[in-house]
C-alpha atoms as an extended CHARMM CRD file, in Angstrom:
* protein
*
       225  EXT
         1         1  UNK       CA            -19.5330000000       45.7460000000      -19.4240000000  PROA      1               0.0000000000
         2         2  UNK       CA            -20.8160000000       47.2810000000      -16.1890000000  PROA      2               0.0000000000
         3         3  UNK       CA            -23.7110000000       48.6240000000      -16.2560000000  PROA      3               0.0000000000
         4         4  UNK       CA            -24.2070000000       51.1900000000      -13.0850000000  PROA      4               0.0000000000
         5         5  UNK       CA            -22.4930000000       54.1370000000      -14.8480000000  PROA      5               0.0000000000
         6         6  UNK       CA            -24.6710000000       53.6750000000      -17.2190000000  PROA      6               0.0000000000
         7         7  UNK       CA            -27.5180000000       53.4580000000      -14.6870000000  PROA      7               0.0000000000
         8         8  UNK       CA            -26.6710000000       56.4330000000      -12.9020000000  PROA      8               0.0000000000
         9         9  UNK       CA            -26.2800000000       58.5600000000      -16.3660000000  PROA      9               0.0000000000
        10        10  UNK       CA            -30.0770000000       57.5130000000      -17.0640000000  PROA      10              0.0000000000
        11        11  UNK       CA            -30.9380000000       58.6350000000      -14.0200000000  PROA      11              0.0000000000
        12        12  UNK       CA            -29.0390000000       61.8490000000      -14.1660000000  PROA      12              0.0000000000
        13        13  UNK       CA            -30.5080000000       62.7050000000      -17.2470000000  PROA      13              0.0000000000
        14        14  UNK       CA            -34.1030000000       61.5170000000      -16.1130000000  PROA      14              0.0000000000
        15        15  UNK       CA            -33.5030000000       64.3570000000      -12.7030000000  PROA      15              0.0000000000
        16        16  UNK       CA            -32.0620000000       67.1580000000      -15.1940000000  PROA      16              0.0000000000
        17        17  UNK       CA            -34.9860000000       66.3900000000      -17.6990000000  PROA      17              0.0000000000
        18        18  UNK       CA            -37.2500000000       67.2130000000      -15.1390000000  PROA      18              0.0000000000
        19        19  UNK       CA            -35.8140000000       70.0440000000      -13.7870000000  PROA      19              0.0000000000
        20        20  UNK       CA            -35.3440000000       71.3680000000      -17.1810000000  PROA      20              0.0000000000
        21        21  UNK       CA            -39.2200000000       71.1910000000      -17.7720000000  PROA      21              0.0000000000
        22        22  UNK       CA            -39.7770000000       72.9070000000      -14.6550000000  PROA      22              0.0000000000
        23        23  UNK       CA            -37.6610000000       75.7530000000      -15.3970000000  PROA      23              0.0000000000
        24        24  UNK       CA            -37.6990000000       75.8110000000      -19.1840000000  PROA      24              0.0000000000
        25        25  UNK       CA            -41.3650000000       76.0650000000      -20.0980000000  PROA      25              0.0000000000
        26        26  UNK       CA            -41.8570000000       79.0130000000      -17.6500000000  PROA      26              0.0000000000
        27        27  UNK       CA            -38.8350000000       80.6260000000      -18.9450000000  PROA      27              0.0000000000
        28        28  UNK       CA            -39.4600000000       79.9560000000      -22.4320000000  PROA      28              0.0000000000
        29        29  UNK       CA            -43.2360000000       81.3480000000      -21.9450000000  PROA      29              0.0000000000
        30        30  UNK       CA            -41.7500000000       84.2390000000      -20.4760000000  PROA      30              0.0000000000
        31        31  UNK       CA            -39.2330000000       85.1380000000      -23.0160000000  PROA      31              0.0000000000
        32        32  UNK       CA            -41.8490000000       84.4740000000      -25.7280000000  PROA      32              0.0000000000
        33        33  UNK       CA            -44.2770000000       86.6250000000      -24.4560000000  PROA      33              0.0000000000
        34        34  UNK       CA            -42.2670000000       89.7240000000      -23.1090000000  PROA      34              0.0000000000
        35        35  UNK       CA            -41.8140000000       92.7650000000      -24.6850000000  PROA      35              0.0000000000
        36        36  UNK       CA            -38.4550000000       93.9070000000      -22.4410000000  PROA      36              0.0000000000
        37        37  UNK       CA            -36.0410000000       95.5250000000      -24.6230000000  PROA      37              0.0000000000
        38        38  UNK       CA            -33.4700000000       93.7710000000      -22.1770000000  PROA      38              0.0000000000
        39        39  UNK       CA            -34.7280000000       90.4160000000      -23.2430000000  PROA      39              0.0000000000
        40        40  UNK       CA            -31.8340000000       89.8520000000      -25.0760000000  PROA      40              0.0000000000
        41        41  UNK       CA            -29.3930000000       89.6270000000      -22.1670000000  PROA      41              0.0000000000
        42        42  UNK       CA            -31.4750000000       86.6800000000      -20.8950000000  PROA      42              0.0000000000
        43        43  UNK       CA            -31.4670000000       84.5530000000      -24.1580000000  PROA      43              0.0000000000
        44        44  UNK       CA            -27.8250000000       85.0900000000      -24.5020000000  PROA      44              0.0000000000
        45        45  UNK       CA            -27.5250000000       84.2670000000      -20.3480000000  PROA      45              0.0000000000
        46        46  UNK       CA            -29.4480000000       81.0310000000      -21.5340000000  PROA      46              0.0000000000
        47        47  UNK       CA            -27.2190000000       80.0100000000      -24.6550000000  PROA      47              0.0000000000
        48        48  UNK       CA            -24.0400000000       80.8740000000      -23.4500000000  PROA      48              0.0000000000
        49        49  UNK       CA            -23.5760000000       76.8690000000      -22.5690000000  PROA      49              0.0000000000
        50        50  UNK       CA            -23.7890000000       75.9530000000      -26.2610000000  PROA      50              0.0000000000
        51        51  UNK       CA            -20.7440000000       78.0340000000      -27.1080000000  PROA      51              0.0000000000
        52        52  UNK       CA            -18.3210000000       78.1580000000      -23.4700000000  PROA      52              0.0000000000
        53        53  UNK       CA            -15.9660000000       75.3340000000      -23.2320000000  PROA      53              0.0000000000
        54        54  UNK       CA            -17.5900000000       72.7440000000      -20.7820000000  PROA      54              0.0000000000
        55        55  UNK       CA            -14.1910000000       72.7230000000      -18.6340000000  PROA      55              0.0000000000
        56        56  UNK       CA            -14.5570000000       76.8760000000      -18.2650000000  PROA      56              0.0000000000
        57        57  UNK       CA            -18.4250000000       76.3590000000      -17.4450000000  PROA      57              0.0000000000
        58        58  UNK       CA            -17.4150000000       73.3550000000      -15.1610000000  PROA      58              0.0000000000
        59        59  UNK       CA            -14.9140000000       74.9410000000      -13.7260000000  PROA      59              0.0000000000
        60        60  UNK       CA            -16.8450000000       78.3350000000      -12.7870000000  PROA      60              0.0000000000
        61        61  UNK       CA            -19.9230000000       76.2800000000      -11.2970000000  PROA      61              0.0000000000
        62        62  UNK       CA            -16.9840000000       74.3280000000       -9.4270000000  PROA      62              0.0000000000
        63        63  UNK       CA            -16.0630000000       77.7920000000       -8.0060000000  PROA      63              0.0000000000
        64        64  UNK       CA            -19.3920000000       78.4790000000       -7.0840000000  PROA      64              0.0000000000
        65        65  UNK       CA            -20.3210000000       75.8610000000       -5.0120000000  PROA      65              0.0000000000
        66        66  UNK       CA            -17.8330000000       74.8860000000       -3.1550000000  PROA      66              0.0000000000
        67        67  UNK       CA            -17.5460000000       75.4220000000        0.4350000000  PROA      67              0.0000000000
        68        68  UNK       CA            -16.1110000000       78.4150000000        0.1360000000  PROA      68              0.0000000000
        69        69  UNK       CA            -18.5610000000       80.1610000000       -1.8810000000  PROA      69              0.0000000000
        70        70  UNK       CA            -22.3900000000       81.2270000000       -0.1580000000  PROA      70              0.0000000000
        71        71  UNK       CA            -24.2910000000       78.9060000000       -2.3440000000  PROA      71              0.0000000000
        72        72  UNK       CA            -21.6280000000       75.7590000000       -1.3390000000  PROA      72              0.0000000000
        73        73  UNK       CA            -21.3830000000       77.0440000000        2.6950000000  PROA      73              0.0000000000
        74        74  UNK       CA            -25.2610000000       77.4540000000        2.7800000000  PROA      74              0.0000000000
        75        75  UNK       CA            -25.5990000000       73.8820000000        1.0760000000  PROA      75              0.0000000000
        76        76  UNK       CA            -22.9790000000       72.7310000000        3.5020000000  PROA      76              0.0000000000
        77        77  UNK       CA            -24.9820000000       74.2400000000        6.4580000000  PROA      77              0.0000000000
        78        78  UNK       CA            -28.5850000000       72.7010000000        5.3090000000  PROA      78              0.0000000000
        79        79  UNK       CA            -27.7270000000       69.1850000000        4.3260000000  PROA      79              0.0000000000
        80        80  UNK       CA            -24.3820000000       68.4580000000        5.9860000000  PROA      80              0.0000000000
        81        81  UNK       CA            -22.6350000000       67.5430000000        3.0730000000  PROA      81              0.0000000000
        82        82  UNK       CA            -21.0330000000       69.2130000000        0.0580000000  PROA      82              0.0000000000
        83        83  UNK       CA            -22.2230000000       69.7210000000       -3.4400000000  PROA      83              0.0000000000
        84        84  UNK       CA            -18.7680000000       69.4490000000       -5.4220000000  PROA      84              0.0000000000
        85        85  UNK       CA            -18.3130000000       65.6290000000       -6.5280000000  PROA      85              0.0000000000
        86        86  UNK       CA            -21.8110000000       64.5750000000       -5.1670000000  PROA      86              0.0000000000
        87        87  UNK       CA            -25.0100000000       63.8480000000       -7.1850000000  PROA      87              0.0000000000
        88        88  UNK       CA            -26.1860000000       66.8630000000       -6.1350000000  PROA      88              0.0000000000
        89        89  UNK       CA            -23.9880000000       68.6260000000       -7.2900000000  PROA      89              0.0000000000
        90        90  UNK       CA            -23.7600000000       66.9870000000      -10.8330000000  PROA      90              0.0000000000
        91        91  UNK       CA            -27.7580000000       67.5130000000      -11.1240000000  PROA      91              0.0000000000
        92        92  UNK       CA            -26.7500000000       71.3950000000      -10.5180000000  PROA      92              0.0000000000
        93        93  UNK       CA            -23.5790000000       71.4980000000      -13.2410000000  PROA      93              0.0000000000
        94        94  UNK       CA            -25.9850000000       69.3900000000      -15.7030000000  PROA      94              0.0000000000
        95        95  UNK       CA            -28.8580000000       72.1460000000      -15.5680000000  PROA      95              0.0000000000
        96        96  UNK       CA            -26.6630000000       74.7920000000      -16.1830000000  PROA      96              0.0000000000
        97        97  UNK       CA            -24.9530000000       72.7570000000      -19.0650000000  PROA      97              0.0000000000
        98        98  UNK       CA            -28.2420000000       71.8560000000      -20.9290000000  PROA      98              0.0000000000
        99        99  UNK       CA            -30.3740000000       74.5100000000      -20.5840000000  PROA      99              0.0000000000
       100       100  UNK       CA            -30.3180000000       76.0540000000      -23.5680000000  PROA      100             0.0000000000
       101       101  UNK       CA            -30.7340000000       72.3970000000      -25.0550000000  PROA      101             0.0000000000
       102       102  UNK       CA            -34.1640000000       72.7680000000      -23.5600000000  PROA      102             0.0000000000
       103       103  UNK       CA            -35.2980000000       76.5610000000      -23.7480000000  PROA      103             0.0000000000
       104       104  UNK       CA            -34.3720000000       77.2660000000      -26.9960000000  PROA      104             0.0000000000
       105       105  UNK       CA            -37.1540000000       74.8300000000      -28.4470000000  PROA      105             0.0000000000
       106       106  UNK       CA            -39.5960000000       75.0820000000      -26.3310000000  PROA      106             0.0000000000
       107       107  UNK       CA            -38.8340000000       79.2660000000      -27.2790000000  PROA      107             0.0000000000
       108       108  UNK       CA            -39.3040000000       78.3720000000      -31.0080000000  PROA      108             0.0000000000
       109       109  UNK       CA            -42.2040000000       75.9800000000      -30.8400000000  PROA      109             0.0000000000
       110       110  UNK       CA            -44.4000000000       78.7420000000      -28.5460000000  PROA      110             0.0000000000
       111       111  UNK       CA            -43.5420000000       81.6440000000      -31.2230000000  PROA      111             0.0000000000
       112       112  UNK       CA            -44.5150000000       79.2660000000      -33.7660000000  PROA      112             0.0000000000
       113       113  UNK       CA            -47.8900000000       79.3670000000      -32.5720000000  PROA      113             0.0000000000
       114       114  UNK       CA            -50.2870000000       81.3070000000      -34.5310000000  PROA      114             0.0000000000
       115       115  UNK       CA            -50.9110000000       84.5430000000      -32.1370000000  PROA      115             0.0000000000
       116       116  UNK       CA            -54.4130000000       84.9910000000      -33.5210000000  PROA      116             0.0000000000
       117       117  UNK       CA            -55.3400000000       81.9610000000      -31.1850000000  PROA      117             0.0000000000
       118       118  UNK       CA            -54.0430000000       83.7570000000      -28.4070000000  PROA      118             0.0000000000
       119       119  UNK       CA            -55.7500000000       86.9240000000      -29.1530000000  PROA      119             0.0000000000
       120       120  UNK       CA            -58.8230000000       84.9500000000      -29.3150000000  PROA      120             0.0000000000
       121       121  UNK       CA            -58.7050000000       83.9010000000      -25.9330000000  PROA      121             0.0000000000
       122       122  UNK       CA            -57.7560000000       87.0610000000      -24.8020000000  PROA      122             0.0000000000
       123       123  UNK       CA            -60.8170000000       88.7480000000      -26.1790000000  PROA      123             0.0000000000
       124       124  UNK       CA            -62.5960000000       86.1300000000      -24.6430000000  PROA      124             0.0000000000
       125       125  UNK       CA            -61.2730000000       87.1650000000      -21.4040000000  PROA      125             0.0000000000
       126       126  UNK       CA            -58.7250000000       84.6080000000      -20.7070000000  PROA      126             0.0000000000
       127       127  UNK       CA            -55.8500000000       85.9490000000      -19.2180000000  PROA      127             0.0000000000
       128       128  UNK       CA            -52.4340000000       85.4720000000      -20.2770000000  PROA      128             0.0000000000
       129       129  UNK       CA            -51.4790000000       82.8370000000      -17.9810000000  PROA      129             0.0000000000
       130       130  UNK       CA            -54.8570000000       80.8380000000      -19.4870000000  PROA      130             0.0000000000
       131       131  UNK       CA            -53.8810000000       81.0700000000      -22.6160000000  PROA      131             0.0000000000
       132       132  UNK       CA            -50.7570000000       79.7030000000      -22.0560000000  PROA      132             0.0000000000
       133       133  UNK       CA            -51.8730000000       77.0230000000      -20.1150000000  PROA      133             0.0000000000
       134       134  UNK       CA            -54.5810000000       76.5690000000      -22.0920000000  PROA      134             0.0000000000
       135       135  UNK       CA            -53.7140000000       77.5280000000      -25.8980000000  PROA      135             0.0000000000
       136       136  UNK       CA            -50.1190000000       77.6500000000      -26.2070000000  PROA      136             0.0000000000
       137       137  UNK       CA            -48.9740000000       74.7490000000      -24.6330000000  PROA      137             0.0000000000
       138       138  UNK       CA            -51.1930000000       71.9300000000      -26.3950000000  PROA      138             0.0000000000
       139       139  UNK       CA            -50.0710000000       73.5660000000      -29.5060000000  PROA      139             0.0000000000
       140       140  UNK       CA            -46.3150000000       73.1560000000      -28.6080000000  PROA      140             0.0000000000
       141       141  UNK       CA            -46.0170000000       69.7660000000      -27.7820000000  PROA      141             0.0000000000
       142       142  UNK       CA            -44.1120000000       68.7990000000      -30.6160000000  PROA      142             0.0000000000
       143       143  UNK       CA            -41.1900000000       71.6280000000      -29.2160000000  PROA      143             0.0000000000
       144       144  UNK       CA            -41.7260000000       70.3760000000      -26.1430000000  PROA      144             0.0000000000
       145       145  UNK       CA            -40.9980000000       66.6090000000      -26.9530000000  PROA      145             0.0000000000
       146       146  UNK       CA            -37.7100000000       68.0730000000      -28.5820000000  PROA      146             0.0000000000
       147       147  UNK       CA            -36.5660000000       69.9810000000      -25.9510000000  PROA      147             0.0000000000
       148       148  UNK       CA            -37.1190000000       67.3220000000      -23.4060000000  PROA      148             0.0000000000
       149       149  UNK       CA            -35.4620000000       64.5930000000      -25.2880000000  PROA      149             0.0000000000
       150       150  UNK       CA            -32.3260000000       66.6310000000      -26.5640000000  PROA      150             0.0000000000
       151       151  UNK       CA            -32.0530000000       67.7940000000      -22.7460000000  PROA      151             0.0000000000
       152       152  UNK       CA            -31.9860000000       64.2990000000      -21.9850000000  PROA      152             0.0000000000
       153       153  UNK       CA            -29.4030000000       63.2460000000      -24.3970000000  PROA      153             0.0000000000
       154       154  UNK       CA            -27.2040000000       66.2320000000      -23.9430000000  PROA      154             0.0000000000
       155       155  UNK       CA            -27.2430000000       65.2460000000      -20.0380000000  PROA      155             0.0000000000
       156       156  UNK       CA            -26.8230000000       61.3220000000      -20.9380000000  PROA      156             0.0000000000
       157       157  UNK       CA            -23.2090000000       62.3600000000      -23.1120000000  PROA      157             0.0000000000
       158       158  UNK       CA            -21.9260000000       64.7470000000      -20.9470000000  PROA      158             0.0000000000
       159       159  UNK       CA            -17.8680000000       64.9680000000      -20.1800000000  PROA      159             0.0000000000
       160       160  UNK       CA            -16.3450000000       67.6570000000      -19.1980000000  PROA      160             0.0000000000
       161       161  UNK       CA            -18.7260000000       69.2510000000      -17.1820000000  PROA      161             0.0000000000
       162       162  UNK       CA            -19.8730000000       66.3180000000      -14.8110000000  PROA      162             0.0000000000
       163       163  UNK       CA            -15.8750000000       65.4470000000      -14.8880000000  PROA      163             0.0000000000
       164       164  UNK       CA            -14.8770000000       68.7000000000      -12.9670000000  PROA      164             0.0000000000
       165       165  UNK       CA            -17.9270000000       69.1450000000      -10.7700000000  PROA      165             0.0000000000
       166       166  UNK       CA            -18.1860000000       65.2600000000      -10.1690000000  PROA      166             0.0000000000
       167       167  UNK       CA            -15.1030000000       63.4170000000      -10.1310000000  PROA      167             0.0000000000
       168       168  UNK       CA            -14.8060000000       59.8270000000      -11.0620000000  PROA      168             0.0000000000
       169       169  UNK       CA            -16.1740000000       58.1100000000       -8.0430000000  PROA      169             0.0000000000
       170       170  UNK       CA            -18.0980000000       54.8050000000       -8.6750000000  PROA      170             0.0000000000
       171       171  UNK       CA            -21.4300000000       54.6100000000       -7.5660000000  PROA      171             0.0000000000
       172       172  UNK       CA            -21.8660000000       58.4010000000       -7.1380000000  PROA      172             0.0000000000
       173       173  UNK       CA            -20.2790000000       60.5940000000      -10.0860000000  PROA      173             0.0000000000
       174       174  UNK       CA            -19.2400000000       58.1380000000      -12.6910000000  PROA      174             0.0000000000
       175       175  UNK       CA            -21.3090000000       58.2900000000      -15.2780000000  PROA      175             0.0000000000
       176       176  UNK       CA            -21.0560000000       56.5440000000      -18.4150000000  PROA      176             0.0000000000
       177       177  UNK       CA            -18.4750000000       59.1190000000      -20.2020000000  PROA      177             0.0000000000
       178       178  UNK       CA            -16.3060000000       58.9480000000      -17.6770000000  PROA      178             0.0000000000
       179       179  UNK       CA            -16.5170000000       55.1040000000      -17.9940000000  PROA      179             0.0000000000
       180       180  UNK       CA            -15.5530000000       55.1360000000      -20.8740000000  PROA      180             0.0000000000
       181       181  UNK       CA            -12.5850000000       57.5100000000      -20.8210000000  PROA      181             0.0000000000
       182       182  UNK       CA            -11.4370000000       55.1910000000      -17.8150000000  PROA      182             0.0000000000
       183       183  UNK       CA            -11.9170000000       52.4200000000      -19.5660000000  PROA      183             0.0000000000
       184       184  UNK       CA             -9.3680000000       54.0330000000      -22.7880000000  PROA      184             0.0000000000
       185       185  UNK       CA             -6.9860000000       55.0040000000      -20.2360000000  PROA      185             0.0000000000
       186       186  UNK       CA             -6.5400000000       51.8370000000      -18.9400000000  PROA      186             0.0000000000
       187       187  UNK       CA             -6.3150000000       49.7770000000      -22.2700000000  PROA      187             0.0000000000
       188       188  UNK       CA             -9.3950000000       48.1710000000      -22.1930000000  PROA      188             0.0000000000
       189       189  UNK       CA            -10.5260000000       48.9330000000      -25.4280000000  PROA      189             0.0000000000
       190       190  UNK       CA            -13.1340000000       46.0680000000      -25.3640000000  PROA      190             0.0000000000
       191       191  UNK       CA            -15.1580000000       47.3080000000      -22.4120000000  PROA      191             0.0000000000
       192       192  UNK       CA            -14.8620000000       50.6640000000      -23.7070000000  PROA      192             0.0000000000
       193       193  UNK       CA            -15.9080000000       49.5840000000      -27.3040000000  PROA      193             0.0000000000
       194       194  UNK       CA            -19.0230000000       47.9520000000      -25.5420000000  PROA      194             0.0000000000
       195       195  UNK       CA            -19.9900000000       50.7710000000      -23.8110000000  PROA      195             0.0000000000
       196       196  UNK       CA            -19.7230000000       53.1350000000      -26.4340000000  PROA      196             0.0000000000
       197       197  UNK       CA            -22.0870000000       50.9310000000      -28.9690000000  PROA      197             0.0000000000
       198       198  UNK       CA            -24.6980000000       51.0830000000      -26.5260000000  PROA      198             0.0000000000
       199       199  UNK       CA            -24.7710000000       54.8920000000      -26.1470000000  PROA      199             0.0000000000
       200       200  UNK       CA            -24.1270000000       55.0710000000      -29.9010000000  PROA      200             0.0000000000
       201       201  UNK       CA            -27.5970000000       53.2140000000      -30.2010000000  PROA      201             0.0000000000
       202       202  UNK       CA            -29.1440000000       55.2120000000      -27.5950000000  PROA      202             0.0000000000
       203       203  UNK       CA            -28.1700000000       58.2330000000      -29.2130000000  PROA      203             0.0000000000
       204       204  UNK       CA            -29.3780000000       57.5320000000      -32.5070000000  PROA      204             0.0000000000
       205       205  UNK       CA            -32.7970000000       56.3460000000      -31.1210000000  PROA      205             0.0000000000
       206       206  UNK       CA            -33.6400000000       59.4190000000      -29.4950000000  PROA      206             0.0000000000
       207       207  UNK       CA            -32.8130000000       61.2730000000      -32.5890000000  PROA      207             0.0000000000
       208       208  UNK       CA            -35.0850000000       59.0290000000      -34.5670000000  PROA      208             0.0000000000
       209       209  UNK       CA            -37.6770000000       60.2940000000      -31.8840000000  PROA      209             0.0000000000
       210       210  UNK       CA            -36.7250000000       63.5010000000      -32.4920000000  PROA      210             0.0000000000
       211       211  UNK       CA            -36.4630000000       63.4120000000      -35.8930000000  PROA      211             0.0000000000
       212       212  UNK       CA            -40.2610000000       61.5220000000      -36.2210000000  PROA      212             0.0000000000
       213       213  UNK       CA            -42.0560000000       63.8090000000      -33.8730000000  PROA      213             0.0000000000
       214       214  UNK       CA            -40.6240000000       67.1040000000      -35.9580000000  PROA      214             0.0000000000
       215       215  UNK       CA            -41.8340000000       65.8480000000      -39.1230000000  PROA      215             0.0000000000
       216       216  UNK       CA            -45.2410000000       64.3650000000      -37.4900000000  PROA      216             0.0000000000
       217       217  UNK       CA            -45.1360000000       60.8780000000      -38.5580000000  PROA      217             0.0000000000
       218       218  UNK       CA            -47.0530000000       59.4600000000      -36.2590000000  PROA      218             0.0000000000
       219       219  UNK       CA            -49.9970000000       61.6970000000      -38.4450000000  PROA      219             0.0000000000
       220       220  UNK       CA            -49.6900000000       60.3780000000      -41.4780000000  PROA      220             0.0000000000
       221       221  UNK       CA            -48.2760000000       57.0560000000      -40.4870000000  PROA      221             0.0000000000
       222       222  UNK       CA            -50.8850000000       54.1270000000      -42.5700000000  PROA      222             0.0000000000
       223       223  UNK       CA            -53.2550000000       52.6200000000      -40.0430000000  PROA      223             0.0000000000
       224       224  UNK       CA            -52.9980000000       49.1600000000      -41.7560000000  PROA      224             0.0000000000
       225       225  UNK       CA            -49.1990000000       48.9130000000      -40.6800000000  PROA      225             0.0000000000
């Protein structure tokens, strides 16, 4: 079993995970807090990943960064190489892809907290972005644990998506999915096998994570064990 597509997928997912925090919380905060009767065009912009073929998503981002397109020319211009079937570019494709894996409970986890609180501080004089900062997010954390690690798995299994934008080119795009697939194309059901258990593990620990830190067993977990 080789391990640098496996490697590189950790450290795609790591980048993306990031990213995602970056862009997600503000988001989130935003969309939890606004009052736009056009908010629902966003939060359907945001979750239109979880239900568009990855090959039609791929294929679209594809379009819009290659060299062709502003975004890929501009790219092209800065940095002096191109985005499609780069790392780059796969970081890109995998932010789009998993976006909503990350928004959507970090969205749930700040409505869930109790807006008295934040009227509190508000009276107090705290401005919004305070009591965010200040209220809202400590209270979220268990959202934001779920977000970040179902980002990070959804990034770690991707397929389709990395497969168009990224190619299959060792050291740089091939990521453990497309390992595998290589590895069923050619036969080598052993290696692929291999691979697959060790994902399969991988996968089922961070839900375990997930799973624990949703049902806050660390809080009542005994002391003496």
């Amino acid at each position: 079993m080789s391990f640098a597509p496996l490697l590189l997928s950790l450290k795609l997912a790591s980048v993306v995970t990031l990213i995602l925090f970056l862009l997600g919380v503000p988001l989130a905060g935003w969309l939890s807090l606004s009052r736009s009767r056009w908010k629902f065009l966003v939060e359907a912009l945001v979750a239109l990943p979880i239900v568009l073929p990855p090959t039609v998503l791929g294929y679209y981002i594809l379009v819009a960064i290659s060299p062709q397109s502003f975004l890929g020319s501009l790219y092209l211009k800065t940095f002096g190489s191109a985005l499609p079937f780069s790392f780059e570019g796969l970081v890109l494709a995998s932010v789009l892809y998993s976006l909503p894996f990350a928004v959507q409970p970090f969205l749930s986890s700040f409505e869930s907290v109790d807006r008295r609180l934040s009227e509190a501080a508000w009276v107090l004089g705290a401005s919004r972005a305070k009591t965010f900062l200040t209220v809202v997010l400590p209270s979220s954390l268990p959202g934001l644990v779920t977000g970040g690690v179902l980002s990070f798995a959804h990034t770690l299994g991707e397929f389709g998506v990395v497969l168009l934008v990224g190619g299959n080119i060792p050291g740089t795009t091939r990521v453990v999915s497309i390992s595998i697939y290589d590895h069923v194309q050619a036969l080598e059901y052993a290696e692929a096998g291999q691979t697959s258990l060790v994902l399969l593990l991988f996968s089922f620990l961070i839900l375990a994570v997930v799973y624990a830190v949703n049902r806050k067993v660390w809080a009542v977990w005994p002391k003496n064990c």
